[in-house]
C-alpha positions in Angstrom: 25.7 29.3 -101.1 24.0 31.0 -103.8 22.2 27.8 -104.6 21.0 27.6 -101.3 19.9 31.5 -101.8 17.9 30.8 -104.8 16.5 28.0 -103.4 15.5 30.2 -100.7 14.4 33.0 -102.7 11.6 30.7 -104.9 10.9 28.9 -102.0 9.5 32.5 -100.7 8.3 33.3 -103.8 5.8 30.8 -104.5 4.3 30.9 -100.7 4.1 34.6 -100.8 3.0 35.6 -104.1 -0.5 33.6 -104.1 -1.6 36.4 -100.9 -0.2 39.5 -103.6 -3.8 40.5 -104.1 -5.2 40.4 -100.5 -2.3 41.9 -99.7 -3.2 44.8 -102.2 -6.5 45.5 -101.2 -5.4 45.6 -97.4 -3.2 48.3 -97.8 -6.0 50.0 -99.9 -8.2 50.1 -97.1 -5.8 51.7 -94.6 -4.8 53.8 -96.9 -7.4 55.1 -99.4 -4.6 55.3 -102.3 -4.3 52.7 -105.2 -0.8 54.2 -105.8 0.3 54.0 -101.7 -0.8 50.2 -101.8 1.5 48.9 -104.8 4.0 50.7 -102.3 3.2 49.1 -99.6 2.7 45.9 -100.8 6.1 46.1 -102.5 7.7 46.9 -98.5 6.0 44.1 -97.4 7.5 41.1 -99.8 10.9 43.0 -99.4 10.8 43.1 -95.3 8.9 39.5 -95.3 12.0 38.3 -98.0 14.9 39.9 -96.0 13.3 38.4 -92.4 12.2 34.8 -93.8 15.0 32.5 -92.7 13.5 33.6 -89.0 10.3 32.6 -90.1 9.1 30.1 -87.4 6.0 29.2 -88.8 4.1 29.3 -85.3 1.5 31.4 -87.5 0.8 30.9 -91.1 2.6 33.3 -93.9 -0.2 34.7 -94.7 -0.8 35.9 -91.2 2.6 36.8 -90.7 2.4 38.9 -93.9 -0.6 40.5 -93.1 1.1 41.4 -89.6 4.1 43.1 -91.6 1.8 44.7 -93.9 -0.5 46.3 -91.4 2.5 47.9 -89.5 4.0 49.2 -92.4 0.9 51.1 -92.9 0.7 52.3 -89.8 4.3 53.5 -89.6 3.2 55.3 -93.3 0.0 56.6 -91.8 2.2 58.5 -88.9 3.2 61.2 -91.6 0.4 61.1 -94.2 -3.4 63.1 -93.7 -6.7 61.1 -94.5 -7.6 60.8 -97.6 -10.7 62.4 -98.4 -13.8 63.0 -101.2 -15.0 66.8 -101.8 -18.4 65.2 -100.0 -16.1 65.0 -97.0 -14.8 68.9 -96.9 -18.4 70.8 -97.0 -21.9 70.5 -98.1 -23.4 71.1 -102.0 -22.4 74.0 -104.2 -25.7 75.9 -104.2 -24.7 76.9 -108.0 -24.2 74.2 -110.5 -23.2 76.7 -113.0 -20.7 78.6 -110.4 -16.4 78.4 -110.5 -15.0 75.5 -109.9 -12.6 75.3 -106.8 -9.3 73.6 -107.5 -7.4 71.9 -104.8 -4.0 69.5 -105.5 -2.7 70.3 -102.2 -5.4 67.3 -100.8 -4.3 63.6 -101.2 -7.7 62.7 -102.5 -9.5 59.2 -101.8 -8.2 57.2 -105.3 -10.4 54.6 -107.0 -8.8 50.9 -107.1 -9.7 48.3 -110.1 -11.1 44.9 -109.2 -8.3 43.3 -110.9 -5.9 44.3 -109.1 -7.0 43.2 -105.6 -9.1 39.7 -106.8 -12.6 41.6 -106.8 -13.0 39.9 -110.3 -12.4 36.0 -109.7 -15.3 33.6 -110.4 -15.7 32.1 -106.7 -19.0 33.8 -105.5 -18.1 33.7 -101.7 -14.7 35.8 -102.4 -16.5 38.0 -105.3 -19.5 39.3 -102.7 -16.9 40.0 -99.4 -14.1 41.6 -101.3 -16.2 43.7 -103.6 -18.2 44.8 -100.3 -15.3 45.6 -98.3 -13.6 48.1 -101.4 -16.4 49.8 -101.8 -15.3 53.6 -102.0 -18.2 54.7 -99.8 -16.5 52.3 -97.4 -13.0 53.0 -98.1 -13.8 57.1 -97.8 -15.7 56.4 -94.7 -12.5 54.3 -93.1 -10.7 57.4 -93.6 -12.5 59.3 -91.0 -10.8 56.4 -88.5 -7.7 57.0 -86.6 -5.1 54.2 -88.4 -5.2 52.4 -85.4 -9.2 51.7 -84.9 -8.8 51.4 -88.7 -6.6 48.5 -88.6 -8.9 46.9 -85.9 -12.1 47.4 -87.7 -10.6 45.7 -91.1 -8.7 42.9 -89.2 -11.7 42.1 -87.4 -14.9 42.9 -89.2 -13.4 42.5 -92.7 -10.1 40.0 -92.2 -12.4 37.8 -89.0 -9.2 37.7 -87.5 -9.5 36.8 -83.7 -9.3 39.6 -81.0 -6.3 37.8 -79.6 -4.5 37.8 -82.8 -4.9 41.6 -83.4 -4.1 42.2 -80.3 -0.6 40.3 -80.9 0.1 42.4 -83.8 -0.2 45.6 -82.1 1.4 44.7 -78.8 -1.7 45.6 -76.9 -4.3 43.6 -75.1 -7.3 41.8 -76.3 -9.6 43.9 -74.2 -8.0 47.2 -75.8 -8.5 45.8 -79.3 -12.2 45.0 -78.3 -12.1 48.4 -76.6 -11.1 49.8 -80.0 -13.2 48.2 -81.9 -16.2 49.2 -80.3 -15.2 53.0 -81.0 -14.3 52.3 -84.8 -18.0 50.8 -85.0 -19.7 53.8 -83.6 -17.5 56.3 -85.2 -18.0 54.1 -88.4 -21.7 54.3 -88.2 -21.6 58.4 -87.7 -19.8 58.7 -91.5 -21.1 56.1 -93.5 -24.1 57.9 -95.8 -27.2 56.5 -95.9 -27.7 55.4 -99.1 -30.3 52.8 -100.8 -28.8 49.5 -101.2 -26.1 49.5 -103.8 -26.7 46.8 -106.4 -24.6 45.5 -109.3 -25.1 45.5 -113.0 -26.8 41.7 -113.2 -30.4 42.0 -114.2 -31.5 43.6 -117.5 -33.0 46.6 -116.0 -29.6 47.8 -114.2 -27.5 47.0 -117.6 -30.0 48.9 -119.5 -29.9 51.8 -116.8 -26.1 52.1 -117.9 -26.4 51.5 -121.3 -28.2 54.7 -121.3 -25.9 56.6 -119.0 -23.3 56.0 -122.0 -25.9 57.1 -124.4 -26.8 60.0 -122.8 -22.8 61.3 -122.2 -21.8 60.4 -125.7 -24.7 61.7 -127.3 -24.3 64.6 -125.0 -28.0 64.8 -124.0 -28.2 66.7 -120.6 -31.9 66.2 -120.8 -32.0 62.7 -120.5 -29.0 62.5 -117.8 -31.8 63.7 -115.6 -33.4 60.4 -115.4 -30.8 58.2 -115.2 -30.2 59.6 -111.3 -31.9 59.2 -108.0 -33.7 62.3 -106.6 -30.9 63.3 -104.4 -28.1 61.4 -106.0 -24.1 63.1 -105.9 -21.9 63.8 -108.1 -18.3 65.0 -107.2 -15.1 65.3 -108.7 -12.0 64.9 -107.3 -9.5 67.8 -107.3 -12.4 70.4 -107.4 -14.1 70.7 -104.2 -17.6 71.5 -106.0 -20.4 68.7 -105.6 -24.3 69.0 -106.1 -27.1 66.8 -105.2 -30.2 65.5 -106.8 -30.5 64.6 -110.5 -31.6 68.1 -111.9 -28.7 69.8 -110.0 -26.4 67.4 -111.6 -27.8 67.9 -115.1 -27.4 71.6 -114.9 -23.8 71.2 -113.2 -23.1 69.4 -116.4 -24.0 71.2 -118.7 -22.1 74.3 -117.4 -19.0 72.8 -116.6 -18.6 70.3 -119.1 -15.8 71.4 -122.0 -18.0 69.0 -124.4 -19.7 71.0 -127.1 -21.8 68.0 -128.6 -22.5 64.5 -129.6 -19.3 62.4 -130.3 -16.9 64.5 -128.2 -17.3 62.2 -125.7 -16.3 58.3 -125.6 -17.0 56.0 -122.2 -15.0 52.9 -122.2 -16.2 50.8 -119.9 -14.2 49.2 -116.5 -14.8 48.0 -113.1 -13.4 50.0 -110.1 -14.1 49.0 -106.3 -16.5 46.6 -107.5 -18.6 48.7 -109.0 -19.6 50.2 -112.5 -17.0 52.6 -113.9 -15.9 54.4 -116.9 -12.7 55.6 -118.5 -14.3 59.2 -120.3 -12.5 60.1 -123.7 -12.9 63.7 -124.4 -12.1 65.2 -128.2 -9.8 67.7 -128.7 -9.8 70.6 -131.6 -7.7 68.0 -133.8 -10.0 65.4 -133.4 -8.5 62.9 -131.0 -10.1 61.5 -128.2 -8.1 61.2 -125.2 -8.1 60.5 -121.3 -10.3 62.9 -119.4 -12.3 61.6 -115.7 -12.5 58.4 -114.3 -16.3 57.8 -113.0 -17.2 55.4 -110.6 -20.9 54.7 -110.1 -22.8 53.1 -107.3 -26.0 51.9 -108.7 -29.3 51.3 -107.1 -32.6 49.9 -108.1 -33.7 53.3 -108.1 -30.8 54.9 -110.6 -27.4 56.0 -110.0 -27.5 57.4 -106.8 -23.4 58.6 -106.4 -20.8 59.3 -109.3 -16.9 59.8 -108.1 -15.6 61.5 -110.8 -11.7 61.5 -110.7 -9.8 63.9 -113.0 -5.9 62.3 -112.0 -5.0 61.1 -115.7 -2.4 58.5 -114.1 -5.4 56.3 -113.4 -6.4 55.4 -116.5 -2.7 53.4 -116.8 -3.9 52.0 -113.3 -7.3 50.6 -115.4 -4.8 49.6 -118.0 -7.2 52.1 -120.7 -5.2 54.0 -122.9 -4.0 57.1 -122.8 -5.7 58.2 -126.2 -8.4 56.5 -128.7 -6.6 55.5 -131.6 -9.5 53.5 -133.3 -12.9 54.3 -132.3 -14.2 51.3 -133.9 -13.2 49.3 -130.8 -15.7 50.8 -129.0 -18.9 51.4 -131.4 -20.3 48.3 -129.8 -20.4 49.5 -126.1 -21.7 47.1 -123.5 -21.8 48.4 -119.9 -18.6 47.4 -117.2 -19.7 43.6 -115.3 -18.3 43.2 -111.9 -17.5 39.5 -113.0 -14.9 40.7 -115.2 -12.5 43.7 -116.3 -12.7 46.1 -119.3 -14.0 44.5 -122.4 -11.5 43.5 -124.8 
């Protein structure tokens, strides 16, 4: 018998792990938290392994996954809030140099890497729709959904599963999940900013764009941050409710709020979160170590950078698989700005 369970067990096991990824990055858009996902995800193979001798195979495992994984989500989203960005709570701090507002009690919109979820394989097709559909402006925007519509707009629009086949999943009828999904849509295009096209780091201009943002931060130069953003870029950092707007705004806000005192007290490592530009920020200390300080995610535009999520929760950066503290600078004297066709340089 306990050949026949191992047998079993592999058997499930090499089916189910190849969808681990997707998987991953489903559960990320329902639920706007890197950290809820592994969770999730981790439910899913458990329930999937415990029910898979009554797997009838009249859909494929991967669908029947993704059916187990969606309502596990929406049984967790019946006792968890949205998860939200300070952009989402009230408009622009009319002081950059002002207090900072604190707030841990929110369970802030978290960044995700590309690794994790596929966003960094070679195949073109996959690259462009799975980068597209984890980008944090979308995920933030999703958030504003009720988890139903939520789960209709990504199974449909994002998964192009068939009406009928959501519909299954959450015992309702086609015309509701149509219904549904017409609501989603229009509440969808009420929240989503209007920003200019977000591009990636491919041509020389863009790379050179960000090879002078990490100039500018490590050399400290608030002056020259100024023309790295879009006139009425945003920059925001998660837990402090505080955001400005437009590039001078953000240069001042800087400045005042910063702990850095100079060049070299700050490091940027370079990464790739939601498939965009990001950076692991290395502050010194009085004893001369760099370590962990904000995770920044950029959305770039042919224009400049035109939104930076700056997230201050340290247990990221073992997310990102950085490290926690800078041991040998040397590593990184030779910076070359994150490409969304891989992860952090080695």
């Amino acid at each position: 018998m306990a050949t026949t369970d191992t047998a079993v067990d592999d058997d499930f096991l090499s089916k189910a792990d190849p969808y681990r990824g997707e998987l991953l990055a489903h559960c990320y858009r329902m639920l706007g938290s890197v950290h809820d996902a592994e969770d999730l995800v981790q439910e899913t193979y458990l329930r999937a392994w415990r029910a898979y001798d009554k797997f009838e195979e009249r859909s494929s495992l991967r669908t029947w996954l993704y059916r187990i994984a969606t309502r596990a989500c929406l049984t967790a989203l019946e006792s968890r809030n949205r998860r939200p960005l300070p952009t989402n709570l009230g408009g622009p701090t009319d002081d950059p140099e002002g207090p900072l507002t604190e707030n841990h009690e929110v369970p802030w919109l978290e960044p995700i890497p590309d690794t994790m979820v596929g966003a960094d394989r070679t195949d073109p097709a996959s690259i462009v729709t799975s980068r597209e559909s984890i980008r944090l402006a979308l995920i933030a925007a999703l958030q504003h959904l009720p988890p139903r519509q939520r789960a209709v707009l990504i199974l449909r629009d994002v998964m192009k599963w068939r009406a009928a086949e959501v519909a299954e999943l959450l015992d309702t009828t086609t015309a509701a999940v149509n219904s549904t999904l017409q609501r989603a849509r229009a509440q969808l295009d009420q929240v989503t900013p209007k920003e200019d096209e977000v591009v990636e780091p491919t041509t020389p201009e863009q790379r050179e764009l960000l090879e002078r943002y990490v100039k500018a931060f490590e050399e400290y130069n608030t002056a020259a941050m100024v023309d790295l953003f879009t006139s009425d870029a945003v920059w925001e950092m998660p837990p402090f409710l505080n955001w400005v707007q437009g590039a001078k705004r953000i240069a001042r806000f800087i400045a005042a709020q910063c702990p850095a005192e100079g060049p070299g007290d700050q490091v940027l490592v370079p990464t790739v979160a939601n498939g965009q530009p990001a950076f692991g920020l290395y502050m010194r200390g009085e004893d001369g170590v760099h370590r962990a300080f904000q995770l920044q995610v950029l959305s770039l535009t042919a224009a400049g950078v035109a939104h930076a999520v700056v997230f201050f929760d340290l247990s990221l950066f073992e997310v990102f698989n950085l490290p926690a503290v800078l041991t040998d600078l040397s590593d990184f004297q030779s910076m070359h700005v994150p490409s969304t066709s891989a992860g952090r340089r080695k």
